[in-house]
C-alpha positions in Angstrom: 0.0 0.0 0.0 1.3 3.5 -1.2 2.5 5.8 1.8 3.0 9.3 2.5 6.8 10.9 1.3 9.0 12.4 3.9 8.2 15.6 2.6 4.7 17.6 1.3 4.6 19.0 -1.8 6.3 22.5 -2.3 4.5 25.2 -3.2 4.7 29.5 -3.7 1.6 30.1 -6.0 -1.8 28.6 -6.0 -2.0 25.4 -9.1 -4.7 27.1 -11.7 -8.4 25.6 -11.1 -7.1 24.9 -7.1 -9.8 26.8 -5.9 -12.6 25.3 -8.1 -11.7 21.7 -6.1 -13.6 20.4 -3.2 -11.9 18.6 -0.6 -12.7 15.1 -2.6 -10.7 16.3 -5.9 -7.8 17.2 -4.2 -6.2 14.3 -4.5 -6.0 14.4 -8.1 -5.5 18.1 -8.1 -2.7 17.6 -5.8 -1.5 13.9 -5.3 -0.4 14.2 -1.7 -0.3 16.4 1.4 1.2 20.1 0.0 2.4 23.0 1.9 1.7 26.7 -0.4 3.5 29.9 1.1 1.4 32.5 0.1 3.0 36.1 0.4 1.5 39.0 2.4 1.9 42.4 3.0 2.7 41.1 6.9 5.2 39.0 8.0 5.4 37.0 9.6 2.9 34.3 8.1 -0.3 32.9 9.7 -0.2 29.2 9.3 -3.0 27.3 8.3 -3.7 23.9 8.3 -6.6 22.2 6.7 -7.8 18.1 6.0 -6.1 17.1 9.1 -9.0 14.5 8.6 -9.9 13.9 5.7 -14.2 14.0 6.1 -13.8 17.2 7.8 -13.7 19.8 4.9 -14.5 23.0 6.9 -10.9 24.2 7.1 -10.4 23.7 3.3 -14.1 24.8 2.2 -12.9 28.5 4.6 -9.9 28.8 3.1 -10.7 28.8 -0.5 -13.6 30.5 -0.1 -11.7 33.3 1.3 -9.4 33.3 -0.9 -11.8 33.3 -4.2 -13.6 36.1 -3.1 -10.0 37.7 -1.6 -9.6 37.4 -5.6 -12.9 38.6 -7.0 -12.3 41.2 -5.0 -8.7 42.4 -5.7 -7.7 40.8 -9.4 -5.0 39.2 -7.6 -3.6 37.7 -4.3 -2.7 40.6 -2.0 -3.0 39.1 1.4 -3.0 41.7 4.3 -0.2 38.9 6.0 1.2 35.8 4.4 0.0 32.6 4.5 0.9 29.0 4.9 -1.5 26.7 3.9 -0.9 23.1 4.7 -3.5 20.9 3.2 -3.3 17.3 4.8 -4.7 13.8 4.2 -5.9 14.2 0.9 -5.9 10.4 0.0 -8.6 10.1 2.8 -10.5 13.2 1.7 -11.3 11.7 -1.7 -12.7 8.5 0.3 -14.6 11.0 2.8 -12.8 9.3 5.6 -10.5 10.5 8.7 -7.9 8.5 7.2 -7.1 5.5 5.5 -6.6 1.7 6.7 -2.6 2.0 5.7 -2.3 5.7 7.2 -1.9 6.9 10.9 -4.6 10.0 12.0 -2.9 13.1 10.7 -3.0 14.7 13.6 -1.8 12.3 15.8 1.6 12.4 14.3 3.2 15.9 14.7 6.5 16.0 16.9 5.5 15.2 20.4 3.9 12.1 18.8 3.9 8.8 20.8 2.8 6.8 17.8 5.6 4.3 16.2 7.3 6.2 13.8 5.6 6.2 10.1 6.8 8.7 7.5 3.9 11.1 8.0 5.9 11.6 11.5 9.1 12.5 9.1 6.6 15.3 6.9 5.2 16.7 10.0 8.7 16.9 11.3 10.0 18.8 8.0 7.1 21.0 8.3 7.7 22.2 11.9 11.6 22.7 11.1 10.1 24.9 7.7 8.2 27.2 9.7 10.5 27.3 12.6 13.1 28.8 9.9 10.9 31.3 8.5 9.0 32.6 11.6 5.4 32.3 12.7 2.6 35.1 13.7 0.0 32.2 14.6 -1.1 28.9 13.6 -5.1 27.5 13.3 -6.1 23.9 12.4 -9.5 23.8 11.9 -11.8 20.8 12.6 -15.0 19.6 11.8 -16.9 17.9 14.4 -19.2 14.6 14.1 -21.2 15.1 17.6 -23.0 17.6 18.2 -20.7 20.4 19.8 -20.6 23.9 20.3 -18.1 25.6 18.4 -14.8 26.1 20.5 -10.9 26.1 20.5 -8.4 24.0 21.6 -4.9 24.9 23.3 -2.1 23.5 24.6 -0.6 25.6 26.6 -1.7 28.2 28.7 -0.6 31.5 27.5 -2.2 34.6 27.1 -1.3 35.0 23.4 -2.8 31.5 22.6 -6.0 32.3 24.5 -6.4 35.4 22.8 -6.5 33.7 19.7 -8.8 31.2 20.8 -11.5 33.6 22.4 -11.5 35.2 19.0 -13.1 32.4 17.7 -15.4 31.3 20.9 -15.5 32.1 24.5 -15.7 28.4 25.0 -11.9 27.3 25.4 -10.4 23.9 26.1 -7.1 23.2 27.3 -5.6 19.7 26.6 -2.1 18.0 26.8 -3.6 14.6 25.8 -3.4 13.3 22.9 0.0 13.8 22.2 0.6 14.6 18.4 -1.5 17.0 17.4 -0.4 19.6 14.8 -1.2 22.5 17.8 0.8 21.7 19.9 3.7 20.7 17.7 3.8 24.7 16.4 2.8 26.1 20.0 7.1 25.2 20.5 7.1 27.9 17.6 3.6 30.7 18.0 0.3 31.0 19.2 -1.3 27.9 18.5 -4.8 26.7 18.1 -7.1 24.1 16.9 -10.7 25.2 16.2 -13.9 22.6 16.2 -16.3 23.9 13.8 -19.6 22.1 13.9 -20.7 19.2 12.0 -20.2 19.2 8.1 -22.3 20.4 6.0 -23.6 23.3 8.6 -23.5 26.7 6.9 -23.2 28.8 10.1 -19.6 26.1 10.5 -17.9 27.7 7.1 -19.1 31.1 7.5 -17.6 31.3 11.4 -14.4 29.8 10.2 -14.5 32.5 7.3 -14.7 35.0 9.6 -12.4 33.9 12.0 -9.7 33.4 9.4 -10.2 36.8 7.9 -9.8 38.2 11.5 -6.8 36.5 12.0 -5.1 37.4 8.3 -5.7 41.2 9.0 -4.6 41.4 12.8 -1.5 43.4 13.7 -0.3 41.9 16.6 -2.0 39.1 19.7 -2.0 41.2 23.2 -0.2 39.6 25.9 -2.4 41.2 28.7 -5.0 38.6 30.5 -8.2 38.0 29.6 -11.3 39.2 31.5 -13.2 36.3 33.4 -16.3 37.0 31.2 -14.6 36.9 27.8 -13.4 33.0 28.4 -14.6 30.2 29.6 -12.0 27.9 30.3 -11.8 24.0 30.2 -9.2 21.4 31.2 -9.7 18.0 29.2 -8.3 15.3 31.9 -8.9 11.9 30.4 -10.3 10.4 27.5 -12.8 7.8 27.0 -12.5 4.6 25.1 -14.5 1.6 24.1 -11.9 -1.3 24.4 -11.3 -3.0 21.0 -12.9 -6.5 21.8 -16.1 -4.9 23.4 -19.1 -5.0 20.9 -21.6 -1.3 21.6 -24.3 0.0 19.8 -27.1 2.4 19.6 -30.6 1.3 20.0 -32.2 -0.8 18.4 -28.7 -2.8 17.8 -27.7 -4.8 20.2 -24.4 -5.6 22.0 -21.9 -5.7 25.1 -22.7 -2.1 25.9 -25.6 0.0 23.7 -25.2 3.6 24.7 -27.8 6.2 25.5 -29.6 7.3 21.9 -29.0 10.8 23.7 -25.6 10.8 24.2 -24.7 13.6 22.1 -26.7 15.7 24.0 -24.7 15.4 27.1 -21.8 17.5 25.6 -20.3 20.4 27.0 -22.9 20.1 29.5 -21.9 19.8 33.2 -23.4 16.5 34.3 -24.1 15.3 38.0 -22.9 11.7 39.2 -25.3 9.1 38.3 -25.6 10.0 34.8 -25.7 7.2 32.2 -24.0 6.8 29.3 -26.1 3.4 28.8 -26.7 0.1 28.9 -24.9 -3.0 30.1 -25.3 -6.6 29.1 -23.2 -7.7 32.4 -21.1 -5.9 35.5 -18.0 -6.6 34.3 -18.3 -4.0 31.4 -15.9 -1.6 31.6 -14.4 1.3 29.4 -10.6 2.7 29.0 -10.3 5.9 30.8 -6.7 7.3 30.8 -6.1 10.4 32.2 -3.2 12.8 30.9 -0.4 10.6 32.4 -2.0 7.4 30.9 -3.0 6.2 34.2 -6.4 4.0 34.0 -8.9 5.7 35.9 -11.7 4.1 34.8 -13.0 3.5 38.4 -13.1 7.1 39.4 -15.3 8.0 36.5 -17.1 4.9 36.2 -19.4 2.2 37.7 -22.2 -0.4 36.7 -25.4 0.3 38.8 -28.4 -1.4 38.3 -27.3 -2.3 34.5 -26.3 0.9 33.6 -23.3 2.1 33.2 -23.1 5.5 35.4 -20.6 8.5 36.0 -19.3 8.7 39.6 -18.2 12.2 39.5 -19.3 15.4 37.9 -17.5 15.8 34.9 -18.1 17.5 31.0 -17.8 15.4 28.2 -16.9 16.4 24.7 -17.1 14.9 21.0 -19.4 12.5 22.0 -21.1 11.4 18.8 -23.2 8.6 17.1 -20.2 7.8 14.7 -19.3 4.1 15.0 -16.3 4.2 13.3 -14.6 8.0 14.5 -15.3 6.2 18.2 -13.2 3.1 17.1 -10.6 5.4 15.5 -10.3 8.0 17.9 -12.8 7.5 21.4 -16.0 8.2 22.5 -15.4 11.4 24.4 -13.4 13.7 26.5 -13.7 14.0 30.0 -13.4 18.1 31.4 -13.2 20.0 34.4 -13.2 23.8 34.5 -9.7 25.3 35.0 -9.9 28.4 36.9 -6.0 28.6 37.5 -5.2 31.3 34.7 -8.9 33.5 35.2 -9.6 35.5 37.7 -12.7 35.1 40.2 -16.1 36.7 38.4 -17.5 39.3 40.6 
């Protein structure tokens, strides 16, 4: 099976009919991952990275969007700062899936990575040392989610530069060290670094947020360094994720199986939920899910027990990225587990 080269394509100008392409054609528009340095009339560039997963298109859809109109508009590509554009897996976007059968998840293999090494680790590493020699104002990945989220940002490490960039897209704001991997953190060694979750695809008010947010971000001068008022941020620490163990058979009603979870799951995100919440249904007591916390420690007992069949939280806790996706919770898992982190904002009063 083909894999990815050390390196992404090289790019300075936009290929003619790039922006007519949808995230499925871009595999025979661009036959592999490519990195474009766009000039701007500020240096240094924003970074931009798109098709991280390949079925989640809002980061590509933005980005050419902006940059037709940017077009339509001008006769030519004057950015107000430079650009690099890093457009991912798109061997999985053609297949409309998160990535392949022979490929690691794109965003698990940035430096940092605890994955066995594959040569996508060796392209995200020749990306990173790229930018590192050329100099960074910010870097965005945006996502696509499959549950039913609100829109919100991702860091990775707490700094007031980072957080102003992420409450520019959402006062919602999620701090995570776990997974390890991810292309934010990777370029938070080099700038202000964020991943964004834009909605499900296909949602309208998805592409247009990202549009805006991306336009905001190519025109600013500089990210303030000051702290953030308590009632512009609302800050969340992600401190274990959620797995379905790989032999243990789940479902949603009507199917059947080891575990069939709630048909109201998604519901449950970013909501703050009291002990005794299910998550579903269990066929027998000793039905149990991986719960690793940012160490990798199992603490599957603290959040987790089976009470009368059901298998019930047994502290209060705020998932995330729960969704109805089979497959995405076999890939990745079936939620984040958060706690509000009131360490970098001050008391409300």
């Amino acid at each position: 099976m083909p894999t990815a080269p050390a390196e992404p394509r090289l790019l300075t100008t936009l290929p003619p009919g790039l922006l007519d392409c949808n995230a499925a054609d871009l595999a025979a528009a661009l036959d592999g991952p490519t990195l474009i340095e766009l000039p701007g009339a500020r240096t240094p560039a924003l970074f931009v990275s798109v098709l991280m997963h390949g079925n989640e298109p809002v980061g590509w859809d933005a980005v050419r969007l902006w940059l037709r109109r940017h077009l339509e508009r001008h006769g030519e590509l004057r950015l107000p700062r430079a650009m690099c554009l890093f457009i991912g897996n798109v061997r999985a976007a053609a297949a409309n899936a998160r990535h392949l059968p022979d490929q690691p998840d794109y965003n698990r293999v940035w430096p940092g990575s605890e994955l066995p090494l594959t040569p996508e680790h060796g392209m995200m590493q020749w990306v990173c040392e790229r930018m590192a020699g050329r100099g960074l104002f910010a870097s965005i990945d945006l996502h696509n989610n499959t549950g039913a989220n609100p829109h919100y940002a991702c860091v990775n490490v707490i700094d007031n530069r980072a957080l102003h960039l992420a409450t520019l897209f959402s006062r919602i704001v999620v701090y995570f060290i776990c997974p390890r991997g991810v292309q934010s953190q990777a370029m938070a060694q080099l700038c202000p670094a964020v991943t964004l979750e834009c909605g499900k695809v296909g949602e309208a008010r998805g592409l247009e947020h990202s549009l805006q947010y991306l336009d905001a971000c190519l025109h600013l001068a500089e990210l303030p360094d000051h702290g953030l008022p308590p009632q512009d941020i609302d800050l969340f620490h992600t401190v274990a994720q959620v797995r379905v163990p790989p032999g243990l058979s789940f479902g949603f009603p009507p199917q059947d199986g080891a575990l069939v979870l709630s048909p109201d799951l998604e519901r449950q995100n970013f909501r703050e939920l009291p002990p005794g919440t299910a998550f579903g249904r269990v066929r027998d007591a000793q039905v149990r899910l991986e719960v690793r916390d940012e160490q990798g420690r199992d603490v599957g007992e603290r959040y987790f027990a089976v009470e009368d069949g059901e298998l019930r939280l047994q502290v209060p806790v705020m998932p995330a990225m729960l969704s109805h996706d089979e497959t995405v919770i076999r890939q990745d898992c079936l939620c984040y587990l958060m706690e509000r982190y009131n360490h970098q904002v001050p008391p409300r009063r």
